[in-house]
C-alpha positions, -999 to +999 in steps of 0.1 A: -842-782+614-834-799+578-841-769+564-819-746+585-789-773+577-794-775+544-791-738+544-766-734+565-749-754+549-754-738+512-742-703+529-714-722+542-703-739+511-706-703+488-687-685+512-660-708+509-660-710+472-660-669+472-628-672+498-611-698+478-619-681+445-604-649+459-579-665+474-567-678+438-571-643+425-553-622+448-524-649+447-524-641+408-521-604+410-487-607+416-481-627+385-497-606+364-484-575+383-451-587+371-460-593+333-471-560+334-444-544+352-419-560+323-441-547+296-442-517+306-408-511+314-395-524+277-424-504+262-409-473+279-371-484+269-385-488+230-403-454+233-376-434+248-353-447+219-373-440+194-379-401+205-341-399+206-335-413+173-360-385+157-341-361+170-303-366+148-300-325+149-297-322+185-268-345+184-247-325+161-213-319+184-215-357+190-209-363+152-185-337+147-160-344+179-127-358+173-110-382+192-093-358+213-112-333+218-154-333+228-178-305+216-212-287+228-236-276+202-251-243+215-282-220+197-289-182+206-326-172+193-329-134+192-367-114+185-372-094+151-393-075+141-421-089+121-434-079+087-467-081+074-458-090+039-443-120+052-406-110+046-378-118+069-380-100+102-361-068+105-331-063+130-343-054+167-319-039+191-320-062+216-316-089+189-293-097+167-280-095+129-255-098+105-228-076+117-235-083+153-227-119+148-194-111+126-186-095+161-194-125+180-178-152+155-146-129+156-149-129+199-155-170+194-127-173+168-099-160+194-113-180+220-114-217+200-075-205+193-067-202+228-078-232+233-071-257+211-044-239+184-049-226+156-055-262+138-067-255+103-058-295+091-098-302+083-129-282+079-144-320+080-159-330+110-157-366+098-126-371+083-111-354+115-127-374+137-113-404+119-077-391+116-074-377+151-070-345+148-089-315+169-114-300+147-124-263+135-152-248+154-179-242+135-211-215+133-239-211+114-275-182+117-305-181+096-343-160+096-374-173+084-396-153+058-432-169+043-440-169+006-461-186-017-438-208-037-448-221-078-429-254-090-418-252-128-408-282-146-389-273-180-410-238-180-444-254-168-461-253-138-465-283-118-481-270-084-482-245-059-485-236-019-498-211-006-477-207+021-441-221+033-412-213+053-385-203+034-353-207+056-320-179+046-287-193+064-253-186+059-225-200+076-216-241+080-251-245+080-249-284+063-222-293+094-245-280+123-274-299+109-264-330+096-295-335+068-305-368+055-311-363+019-335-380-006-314-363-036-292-335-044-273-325-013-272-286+005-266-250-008-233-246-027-208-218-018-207-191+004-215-154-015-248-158-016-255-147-052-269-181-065-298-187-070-301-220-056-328-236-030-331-268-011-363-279-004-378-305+024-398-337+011-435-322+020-425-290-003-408-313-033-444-336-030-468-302-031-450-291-057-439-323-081-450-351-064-413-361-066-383-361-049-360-366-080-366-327-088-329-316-091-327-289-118-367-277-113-372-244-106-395-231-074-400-195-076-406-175-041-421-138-051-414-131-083-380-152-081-367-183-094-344-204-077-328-240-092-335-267-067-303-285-057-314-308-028-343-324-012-340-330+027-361-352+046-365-336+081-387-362+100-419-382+094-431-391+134-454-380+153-435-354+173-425-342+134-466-336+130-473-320+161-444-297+158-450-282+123-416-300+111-433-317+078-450-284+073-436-271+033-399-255+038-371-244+018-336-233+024-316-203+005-288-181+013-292-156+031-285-128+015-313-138-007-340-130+023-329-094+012-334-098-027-369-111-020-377-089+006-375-058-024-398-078-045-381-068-081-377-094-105-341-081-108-330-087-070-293-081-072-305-052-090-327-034-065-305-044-036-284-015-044-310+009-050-320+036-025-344+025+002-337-012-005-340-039+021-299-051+025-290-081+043-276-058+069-312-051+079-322-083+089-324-099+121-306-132+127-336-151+148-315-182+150-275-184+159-260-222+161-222-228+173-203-258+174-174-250+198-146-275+218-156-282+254-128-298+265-143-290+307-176-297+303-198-265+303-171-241+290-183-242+257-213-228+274-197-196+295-170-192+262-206-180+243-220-162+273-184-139+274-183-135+237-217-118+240-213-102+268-181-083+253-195-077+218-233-072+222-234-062+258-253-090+269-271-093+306-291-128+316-315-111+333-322-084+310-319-095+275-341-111+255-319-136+237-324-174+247-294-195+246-298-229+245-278-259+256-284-286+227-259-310+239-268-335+268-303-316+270-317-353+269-297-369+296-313-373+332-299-347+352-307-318+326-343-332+323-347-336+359-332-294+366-353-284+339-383-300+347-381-309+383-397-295+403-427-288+384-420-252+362-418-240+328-391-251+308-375-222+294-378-196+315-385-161+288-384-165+252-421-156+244-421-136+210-391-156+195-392-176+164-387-209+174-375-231+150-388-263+140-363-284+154-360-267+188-397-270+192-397-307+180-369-309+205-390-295+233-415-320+230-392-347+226-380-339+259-415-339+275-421-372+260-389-390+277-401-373+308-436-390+304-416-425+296-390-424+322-413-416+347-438-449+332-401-471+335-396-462+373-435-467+382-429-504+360-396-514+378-411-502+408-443-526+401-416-552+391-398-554+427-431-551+443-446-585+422-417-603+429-417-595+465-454-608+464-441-642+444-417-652+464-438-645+498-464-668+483-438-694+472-424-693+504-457-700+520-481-682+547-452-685+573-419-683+573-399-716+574-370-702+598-397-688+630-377-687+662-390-706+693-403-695+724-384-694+757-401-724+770-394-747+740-358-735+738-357-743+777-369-774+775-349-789+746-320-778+764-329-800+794-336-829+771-305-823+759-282-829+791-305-858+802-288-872+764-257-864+778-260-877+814 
């Protein structure tokens, strides 16, 4: 019988100490629920702020709206047709090109009038923001070619790629995509004939290990161009995945055309017979900034100027237009993504550009991070309904009594009385 006691008794007393011990624990998960719930939840904040900040280019039209008037930035990409020299893409019909988007910047030109005057006081987003008055609309197109590019320093050569994107734009290019520059600043003039290139930090480092290279020369197929700028386009991680620290320059782009003949004399075979003109190209990638004083009409102002110069039809053309402007905020993530689909709908066989693809992850990774901050606030109310059930105790301090008790201080009560 001492035995059976004794272990009876042991049982007894390890049982308890496993209740009591779990007992302690599952009255701390709520704690710790909590702490993680807040961690969590700021991590997500931090996270989503930090993918914003990377992406400055998307917030163009906030930069450039005056004080009495708010704009939309807007992109059309367009297919080409692709060389195998690397050269810039040739003009598709069903995309666009250089006289297509005279046509459309003409359309877009009578439109912006209509609306807002034709106010010519500033071609400075800036210094019209600060004085008040409605800005100029603004427009900019480019196409990518791919040639190995040879840095000279005072003749010599200091190092070479064997491949980069080398970027032709004409337009306000330097308004629509507000650089951050280490030196030098963005293409000068508008004609087209200089021979001038801006070059992004990964390029200047291949090819100097420097990015105090203004005045060097970089020479793309048998051309040299005078650097006037280095640009510094992102360093994160998006930036990595996305090919935007891959080697890039940026020329006019009429000079696509010169280096697409392959002379040493470019302005020179340009008008020879047979020659590649700038007029052959395709524009992969047209940018507006336009007023949008209703929100949207920026939007359906594009969509009529190319329905009425190009013919365009949603459903059968191949051109993506893209709504840059808001595309982070929670109701365009949650159409676009919600429920579950792709994101852009079309667009396979377009040259994306760097910064619309850095942009499309961007947006996948506030999706991942807002979803992580509801499931942490959620976390958050359902610790703190935990806490304050276990501070309030097993039961609840306010239980309501039965009939009989009620019935019964009630007769005490008019005995008290009596």
């Amino acid at each position: 019988m001492e035995i059976r006691s004794k272990l009876k008794n042991f049982i007894t007393n390890k049982w308890g100490d496993i209740c009591r011990r779990s007992h302690y624990f599952l009255m701390g998960i709520p704690f710790v629920l909590v702490i993680g719930s807040i961690v969590l939840s700021v991590a997500s904040v931090v996270r989503i702020n930090q993918v914003l900040d990377g992406q400055y280019l998307q917030y163009a039209a906030e930069r450039f709206e005056s004080k009495k008037m708010p704009y939309r930035m807007l992109t059309v990409l367009g297919p080409g047709l692709e060389q195998n020299d690397g050269s810039a893409p040739r003009k598709a019909e069903s995309g666009l090109d250089v006289e297509k988007i005279q046509s459309i910047h003409d359309a877009l030109d009578l439109t912006e009038k209509a609306t807002v005057g034709n106010n010519k006081n500033s071609k400075n987003g800036t210094d019209a923001a600060n004085s008040g008055i409605v800005n100029v609309w603004e427009d900019c197109y480019s196409s990518v070619a791919r040639y190995p590019a040879t840095g000279y320093m005072d003749k010599t050569p200091t190092g070479m790629v064997e491949s980069c994107e080398v970027v032709g734009v004409s337009g306000n290019y330097q308004v629509v995509h507000p650089f951050s520059y280490e030196s030098g600043g963005f293409l000068p003039g508008e004609d087209g004939d200089r021979y001038t290139v801006v070059l992004n930090t990964q390029l200047a480092w291949n090819l100097f290990h420097s990015y105090q290279v203004l005045g060097a020369f970089v020479e793309f197929n048998g051309t040299m161009y005078q650097i006037v700028g280095v640009v510094n386009e992102g360093t994160d991680a998006i930036s990595e995945t996305t090919g935007v620290t891959k080697p890039r320059a940026y020329i006019p782009f009429k000079q696509l055309a010169y280096l697409a003949n392959g002379s040493a004399f470019p302005s020179m075979s340009s008008e020879m017979e047979n020659s590649v003109k700038d007029t052959d190209l395709a524009v992969t990638c047209y940018e507006v900034l336009l007023t949008d004083p209703i929100n949207n009409i920026a939007y359906n102002d594009l969509v009529d100027a190319l329905q009425d110069t190009i013919g365009y039809s949603e459903d059968k053309s191949e051109l993506l237009i893209i709504n840059n402007t808001d595309r982070f905020n929670a109701i365009s993530l949650y159409k676009k993504y919600f429920p579950l689909k792709d994101s852009y709908v079309g667009g396979n066989g377009l040259n994306v550009p760097y910064y619309e693809r850095s942009a499309r992850l961007a947006e996948q990774y506030v999706v991942f991070w807002a979803e992580a901050l509801i499931v942490g606030i959620l976390f958050l109310i359902l610790g703190s309904c935990n806490i304050y059930a276990i501070l309030h105790g097993s039961h609840t301090k306010h239980e309501r009594q039965d009939e009989y008790e009620e019935e019964q201080e009630i007769s005490y009560f008019d005995q008290d009385m009596r």
